[in-house]
C-alpha positions in Angstrom: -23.0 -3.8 -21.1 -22.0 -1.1 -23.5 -18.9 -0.5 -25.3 -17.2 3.0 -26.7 -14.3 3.7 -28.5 -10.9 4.8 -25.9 -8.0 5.4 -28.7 -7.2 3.2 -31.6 -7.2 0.0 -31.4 -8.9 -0.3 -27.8 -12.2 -0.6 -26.3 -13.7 0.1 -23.4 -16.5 -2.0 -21.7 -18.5 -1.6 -19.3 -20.3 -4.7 -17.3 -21.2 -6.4 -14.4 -18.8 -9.3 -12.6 -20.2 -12.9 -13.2 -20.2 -16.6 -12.7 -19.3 -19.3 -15.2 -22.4 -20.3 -17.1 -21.0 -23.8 -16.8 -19.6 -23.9 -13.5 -21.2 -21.8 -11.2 -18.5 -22.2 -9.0 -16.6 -20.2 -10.3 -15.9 -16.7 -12.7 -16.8 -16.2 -15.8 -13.8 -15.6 -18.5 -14.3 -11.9 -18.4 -14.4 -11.5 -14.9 -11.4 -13.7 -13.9 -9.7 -11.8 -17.1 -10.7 -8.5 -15.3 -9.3 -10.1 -11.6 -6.1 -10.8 -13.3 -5.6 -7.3 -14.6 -6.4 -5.9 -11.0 -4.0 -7.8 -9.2 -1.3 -7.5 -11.6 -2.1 -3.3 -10.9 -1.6 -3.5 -7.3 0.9 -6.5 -7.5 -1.7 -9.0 -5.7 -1.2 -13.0 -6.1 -3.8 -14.3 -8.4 -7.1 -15.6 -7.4 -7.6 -19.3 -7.3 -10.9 -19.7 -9.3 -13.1 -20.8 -5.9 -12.1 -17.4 -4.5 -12.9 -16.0 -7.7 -16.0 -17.1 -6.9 -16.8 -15.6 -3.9 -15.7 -12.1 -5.1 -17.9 -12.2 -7.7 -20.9 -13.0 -5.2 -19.6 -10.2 -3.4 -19.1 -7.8 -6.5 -23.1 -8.3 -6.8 -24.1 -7.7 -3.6 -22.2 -4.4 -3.8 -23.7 -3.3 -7.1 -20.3 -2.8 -8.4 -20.1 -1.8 -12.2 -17.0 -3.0 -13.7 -14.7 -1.2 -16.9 -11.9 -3.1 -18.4 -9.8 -1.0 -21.6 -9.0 -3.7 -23.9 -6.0 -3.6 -26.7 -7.5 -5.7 -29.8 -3.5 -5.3 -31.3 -1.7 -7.3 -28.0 1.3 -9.0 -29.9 2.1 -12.5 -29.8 4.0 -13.2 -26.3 1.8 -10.3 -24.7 1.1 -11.7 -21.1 -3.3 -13.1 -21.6 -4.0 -10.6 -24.3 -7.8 -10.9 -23.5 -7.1 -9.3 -20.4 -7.5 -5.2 -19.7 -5.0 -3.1 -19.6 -6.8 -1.1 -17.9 -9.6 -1.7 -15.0 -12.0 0.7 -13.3 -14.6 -0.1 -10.7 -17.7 1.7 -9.3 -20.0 1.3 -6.5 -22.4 3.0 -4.0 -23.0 3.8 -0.5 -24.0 6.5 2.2 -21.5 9.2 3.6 -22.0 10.7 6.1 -21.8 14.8 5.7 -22.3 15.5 9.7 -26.6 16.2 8.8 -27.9 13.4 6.7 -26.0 10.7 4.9 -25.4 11.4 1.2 -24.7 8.7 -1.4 -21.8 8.9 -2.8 -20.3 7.5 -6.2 -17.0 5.2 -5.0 -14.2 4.6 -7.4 -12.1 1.7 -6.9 -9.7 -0.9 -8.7 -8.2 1.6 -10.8 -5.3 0.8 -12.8 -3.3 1.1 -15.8 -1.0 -0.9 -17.3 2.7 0.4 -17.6 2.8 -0.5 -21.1 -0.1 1.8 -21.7 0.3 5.3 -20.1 0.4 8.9 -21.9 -2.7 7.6 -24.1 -5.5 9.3 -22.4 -6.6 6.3 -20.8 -7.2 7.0 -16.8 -8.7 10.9 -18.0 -11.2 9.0 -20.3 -12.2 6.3 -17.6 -12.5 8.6 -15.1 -14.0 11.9 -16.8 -16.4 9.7 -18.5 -17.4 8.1 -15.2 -17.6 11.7 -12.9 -20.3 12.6 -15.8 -22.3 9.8 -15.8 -22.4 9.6 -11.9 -23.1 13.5 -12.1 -26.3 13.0 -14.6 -26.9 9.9 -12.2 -27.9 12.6 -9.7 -24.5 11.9 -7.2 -23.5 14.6 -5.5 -20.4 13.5 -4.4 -17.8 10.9 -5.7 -15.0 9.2 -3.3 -12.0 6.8 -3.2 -8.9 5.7 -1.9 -5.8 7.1 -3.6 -3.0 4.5 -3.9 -1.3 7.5 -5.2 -1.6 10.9 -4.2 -0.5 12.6 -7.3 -2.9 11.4 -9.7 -6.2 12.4 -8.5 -5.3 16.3 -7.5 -5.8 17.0 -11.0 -9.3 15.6 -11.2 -10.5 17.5 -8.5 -10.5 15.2 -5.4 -9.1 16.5 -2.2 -8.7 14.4 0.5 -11.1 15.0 3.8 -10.3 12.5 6.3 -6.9 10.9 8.1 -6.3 7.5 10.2 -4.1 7.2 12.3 -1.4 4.0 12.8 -0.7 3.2 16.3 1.2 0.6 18.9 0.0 0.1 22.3 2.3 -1.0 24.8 0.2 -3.7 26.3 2.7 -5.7 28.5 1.3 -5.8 32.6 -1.7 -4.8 30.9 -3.4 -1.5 30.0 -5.1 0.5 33.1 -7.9 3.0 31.8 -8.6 6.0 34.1 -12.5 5.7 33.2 -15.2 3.5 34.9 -16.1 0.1 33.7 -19.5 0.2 31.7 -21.5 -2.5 30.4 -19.8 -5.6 29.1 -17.5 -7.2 26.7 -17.9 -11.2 25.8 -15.7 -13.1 23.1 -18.2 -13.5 20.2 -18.8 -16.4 18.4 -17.2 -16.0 14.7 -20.0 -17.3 12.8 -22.5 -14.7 13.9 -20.5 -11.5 13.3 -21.6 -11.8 9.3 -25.1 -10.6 10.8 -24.2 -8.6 13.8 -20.8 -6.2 12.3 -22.9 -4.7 9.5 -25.7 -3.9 12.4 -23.2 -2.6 14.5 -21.7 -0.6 11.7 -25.0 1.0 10.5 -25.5 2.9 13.9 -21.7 3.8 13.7 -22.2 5.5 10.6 -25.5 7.3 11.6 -23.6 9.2 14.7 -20.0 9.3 13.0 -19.0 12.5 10.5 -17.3 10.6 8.0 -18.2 7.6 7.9 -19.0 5.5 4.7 -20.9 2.7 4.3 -19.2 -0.9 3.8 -18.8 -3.1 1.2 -20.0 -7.1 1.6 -16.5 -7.8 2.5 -16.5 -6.7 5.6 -19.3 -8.9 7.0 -17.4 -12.0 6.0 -14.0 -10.7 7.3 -15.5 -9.8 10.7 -16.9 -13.8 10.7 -13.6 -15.4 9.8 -14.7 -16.3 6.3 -12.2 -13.7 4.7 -8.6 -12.2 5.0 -6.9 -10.8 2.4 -8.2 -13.8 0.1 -11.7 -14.9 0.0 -10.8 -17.8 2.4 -11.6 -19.2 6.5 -9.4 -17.3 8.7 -9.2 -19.8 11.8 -6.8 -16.9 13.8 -9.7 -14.1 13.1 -11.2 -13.5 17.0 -13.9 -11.0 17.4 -15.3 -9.3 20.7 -18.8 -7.6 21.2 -19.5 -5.1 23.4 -23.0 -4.5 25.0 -24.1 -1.4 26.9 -25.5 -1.4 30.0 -29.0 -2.1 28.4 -27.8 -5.2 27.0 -27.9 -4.0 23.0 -24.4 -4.8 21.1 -23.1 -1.3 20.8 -19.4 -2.2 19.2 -17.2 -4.9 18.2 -13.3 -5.6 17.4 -11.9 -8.0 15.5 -8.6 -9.3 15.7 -5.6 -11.8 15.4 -2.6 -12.9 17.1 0.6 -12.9 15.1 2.6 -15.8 15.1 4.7 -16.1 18.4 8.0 -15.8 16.5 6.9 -11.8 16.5 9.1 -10.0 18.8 7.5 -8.4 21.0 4.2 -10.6 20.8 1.7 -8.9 19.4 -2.4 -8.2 18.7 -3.0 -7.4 15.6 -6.5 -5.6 15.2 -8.3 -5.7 12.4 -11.0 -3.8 12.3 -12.7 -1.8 15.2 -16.6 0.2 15.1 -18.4 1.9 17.6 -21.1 3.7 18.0 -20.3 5.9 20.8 -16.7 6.6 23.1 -17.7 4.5 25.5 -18.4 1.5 23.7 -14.7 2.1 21.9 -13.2 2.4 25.4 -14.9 -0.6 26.8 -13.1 -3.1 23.8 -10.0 -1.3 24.4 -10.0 -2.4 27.8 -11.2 -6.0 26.8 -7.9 -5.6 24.3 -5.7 -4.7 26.9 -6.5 -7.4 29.3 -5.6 -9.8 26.6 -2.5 -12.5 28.3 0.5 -13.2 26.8 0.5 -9.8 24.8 3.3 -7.1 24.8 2.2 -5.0 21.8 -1.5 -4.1 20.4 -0.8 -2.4 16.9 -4.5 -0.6 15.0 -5.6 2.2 13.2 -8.2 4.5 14.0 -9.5 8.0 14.3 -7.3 11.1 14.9 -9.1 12.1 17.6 -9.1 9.2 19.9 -9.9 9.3 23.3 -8.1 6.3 23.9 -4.9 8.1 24.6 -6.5 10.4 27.4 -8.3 7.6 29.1 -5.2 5.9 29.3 -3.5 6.0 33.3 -0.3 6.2 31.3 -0.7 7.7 27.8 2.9 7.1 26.9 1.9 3.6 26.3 -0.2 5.0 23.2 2.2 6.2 20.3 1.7 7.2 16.8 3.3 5.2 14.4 2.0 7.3 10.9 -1.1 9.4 10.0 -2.5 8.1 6.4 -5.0 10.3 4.4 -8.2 8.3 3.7 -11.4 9.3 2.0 -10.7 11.4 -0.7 -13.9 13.0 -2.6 -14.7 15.2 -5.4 -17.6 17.6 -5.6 -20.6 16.7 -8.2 -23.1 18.7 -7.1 -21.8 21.3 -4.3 -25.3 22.5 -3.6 -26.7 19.2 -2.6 -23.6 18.4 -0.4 -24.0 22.1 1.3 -27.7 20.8 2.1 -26.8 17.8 3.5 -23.6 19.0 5.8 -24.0 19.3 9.3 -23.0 22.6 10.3 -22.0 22.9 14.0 -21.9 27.2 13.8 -24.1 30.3 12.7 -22.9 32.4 9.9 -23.3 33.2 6.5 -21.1 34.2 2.9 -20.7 33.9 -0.8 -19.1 30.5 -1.5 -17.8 29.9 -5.1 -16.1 26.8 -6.7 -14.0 26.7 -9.4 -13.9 23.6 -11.6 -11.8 23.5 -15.1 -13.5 19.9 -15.0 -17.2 22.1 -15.8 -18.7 19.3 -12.9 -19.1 21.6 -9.6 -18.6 25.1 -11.0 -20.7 28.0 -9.4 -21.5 30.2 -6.5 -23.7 30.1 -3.5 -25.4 32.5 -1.3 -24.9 29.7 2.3 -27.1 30.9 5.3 -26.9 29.0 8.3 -28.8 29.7 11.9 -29.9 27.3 14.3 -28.9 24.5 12.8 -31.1 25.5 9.4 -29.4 25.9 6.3 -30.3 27.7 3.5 -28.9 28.0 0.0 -29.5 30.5 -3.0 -27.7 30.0 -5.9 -26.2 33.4 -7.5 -25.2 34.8 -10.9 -23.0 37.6 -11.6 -24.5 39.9 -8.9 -23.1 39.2 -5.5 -24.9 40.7 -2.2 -23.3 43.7 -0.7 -21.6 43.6 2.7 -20.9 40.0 3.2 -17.7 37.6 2.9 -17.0 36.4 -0.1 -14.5 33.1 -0.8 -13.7 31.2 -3.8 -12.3 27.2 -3.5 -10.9 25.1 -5.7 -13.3 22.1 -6.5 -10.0 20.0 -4.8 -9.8 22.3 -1.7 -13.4 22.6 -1.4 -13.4 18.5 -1.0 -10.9 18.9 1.7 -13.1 21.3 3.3 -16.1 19.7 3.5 -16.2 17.8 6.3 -14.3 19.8 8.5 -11.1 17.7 8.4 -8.5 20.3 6.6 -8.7 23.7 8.4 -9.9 26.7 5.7 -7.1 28.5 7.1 -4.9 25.7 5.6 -6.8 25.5 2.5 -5.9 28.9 2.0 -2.3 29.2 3.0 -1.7 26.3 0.0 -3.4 28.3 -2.2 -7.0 26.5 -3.1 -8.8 29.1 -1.2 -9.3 32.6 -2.4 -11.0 35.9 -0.3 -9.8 38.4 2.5 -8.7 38.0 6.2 -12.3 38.5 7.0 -13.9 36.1 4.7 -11.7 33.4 5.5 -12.2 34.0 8.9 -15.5 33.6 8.2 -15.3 29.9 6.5 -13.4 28.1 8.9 -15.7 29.8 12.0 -18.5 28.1 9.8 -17.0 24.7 8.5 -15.1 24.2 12.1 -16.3 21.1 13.7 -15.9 20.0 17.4 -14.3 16.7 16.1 -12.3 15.3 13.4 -14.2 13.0 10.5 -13.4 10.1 10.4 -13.5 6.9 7.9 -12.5 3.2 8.7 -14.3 1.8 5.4 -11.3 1.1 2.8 -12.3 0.4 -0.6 
């Protein structure tokens, strides 16, 4: 653990989540202190101390580093004065950039406490933490924004989108492609072990993708919803290929028959190829006694096409997802995936001092190579300039450069931004169903 000054009168500390030293059963005073603070950020019921419990096994298996602000000068009616005000959570796992997977630096559980805005807090938390993950050797750093505003100014730029949609299911859905394989109702218990399998193929193949917390093994089995606690409605599905090897799953509920029109909830749905997603869409859609199948999922979905009546398919809302923030732009350039030749002078400017430079990018056949540059730039090529927030959103191909540019976090001529978005163009939307 360490500890550093944030403003008078707070501390900041840094730690790992833990069990009672005597009741292993449950949390520890600082972490349930730290849980508290959390939920009363994003207006959660508390945790009964045997879910605590569980969280904090889960916290471990994640590696998650913890930060709680504390205010030594709480007055006397201040709600638990030993907890935060302020919490900030960190954790690792691969992305993948569309060549190799990259580890990224996630950021999650961030909050501040009404009572404690305008001191600096959030910049200290999180300017502190970009450095040390930089040093750390991250390239890149991602999270969920609960609140689009805040993170702009930090340099994260969202790079993916998920979609909401409702399914008209009633008479069943009819899909215009071929049966392939087969889908069996799974057996809850077994899912902890298979959905993380399943999952690890799904983020080899998928541009986007990020890899899971512990979580989502124990959802996909039943043992979690919301809460740390047995879902008995949870169902899951498995899908094999015509090898016989698992190849996707779906995991879903049934909401109570009082829901008008009844409806199939799902949960959570990976796969590591179209097919495979096809295939549980059409176990989903054979489903009786169900008029309405609600998900989300990627923006470009072939389930819509493969439908013999896509009008049953309607977008409900499209949610940004993965937002990330440049560390080390070189490294991320490496490892992205570039799906065109070309090559230009790409600079990014960061008032944060993180990701500022500019880069000589080559790519041919698939090759790519890199030269840093100074103050002399090569004559006769195309020459751009992103913001370290647009150049996020550029990455993986999810926000046109065209776009970019039009909003103003891309800088060059006609011809140079031509030149980008012929190089960072990719055949396919990211996408990224890991919330965290």
């Amino acid at each position: 653990m360490t500890a550093e000054p944030t403003a008078p009168a707070l501390r900041t500390e840094r730690f790992r989540a833990g069990l009672s030293e005597t009741d292993p059963q449950r949390a520890d005073d600082r972490t349930s202190d730290w849980l508290q603070a959390v939920n009363v950020g994003f207006h959660d019921p508390a945790w009964k101390p045997e879910q605590a419990a569980s969280l904090v096994e889960a916290y471990l298996a994640d590696g998650r580093m913890l930060t709680g602000v504390y205010d030594g000068a709480a007055p006397e009616y201040a709600w638990n004065p030993k907890a935060p005000v302020a919490t900030y959570a960190t954790m690792s796992n691969d992305l993948n950039a569309g060549g190799t997977l990259l580890p990224a630096h996630q950021i999650t559980s961030v909050t501040v406490r009404p009572t404690h805005r305008r001191r600096g807090i959030l910049t200290s938390m999180i300017s502190g933490d970009l450095q040390r993950a930089k040093e750390d050797g991250f390239a890149v750093a991602a999270l969920l924004a609960s609140e689009a505003v805040i993170y702009g100014r930090f340099g994260f730029g969202a790079a993916t989108v998920e979609t909401n949609v409702e399914i008209d299911a009633r008479g069943r859905l009819e899909l215009k492609t071929p049966p392939s394989g087969s889908t069996v109702l799974a057996e809850p218990a077994r899912m902890e072990e298979l959905a993380p399998e399943i999952f690890r193929r799904h983020l080899r193949v998928t541009r986007g993708a990020l890899g899971r917390q512990a979580g989502y093994a124990k959802r996909a089995a039943g043992l979690w919803g919301d809460l740390p606690e047995i879902q008995q409605d949870v169902r899951a599905a498995v899908h094999y290929d015509d090898a016989g090897t698992p190849d996707g799953y779906v995991t879903y509920r049934f909401l109570p028959w009082e829901t008008e029109p009844h409806t199939l909830k799902v949960l959570d749905l990976v796969a590591v190829d179209d097919t495979a997603r096809l295939e549980l869409w059409r176990y989903l859609g054979s489903i009786d006694l169900v008029e309405k199948i609600t998900a989300s999922g990627p923006l470009a979905d072939p389930l819509p096409w493969a439908l013999a009546d896509r009008r049953r398919y309607q977008i409900t809302g499209v949610e940004d997802t993965l937002w990330l923030r440049a560390l080390d732009p070189a490294a991320m350039l490496r490892a992205r995936g570039f799906e065109s030749d070309g090559e230009l002078v790409l600079g990014v400017a960061d008032p944060l001092g993180l990701a500022q430079g500019r880069w000589l990018l080559q790519v041919s056949g698939g090759s790519t190579v890199l030269t840093e540059l100074g103050e002399e730039l090569p004559q006769g090529l195309p020459v751009v300039e992103a913001d370290a927030a647009a150049f996020a959103s550029l990455y993986l191909g999810g926000v046109p450069a065209s776009v970019l540019a039009a909003a103003g976090g891309i800088r060059g001529t006609a011809v140079a931004l031509t030149a980008l978005g012929r190089l960072f163009d990719v055949a396919r939307a990211p996408y990224c169903s890991t919330h965290f």
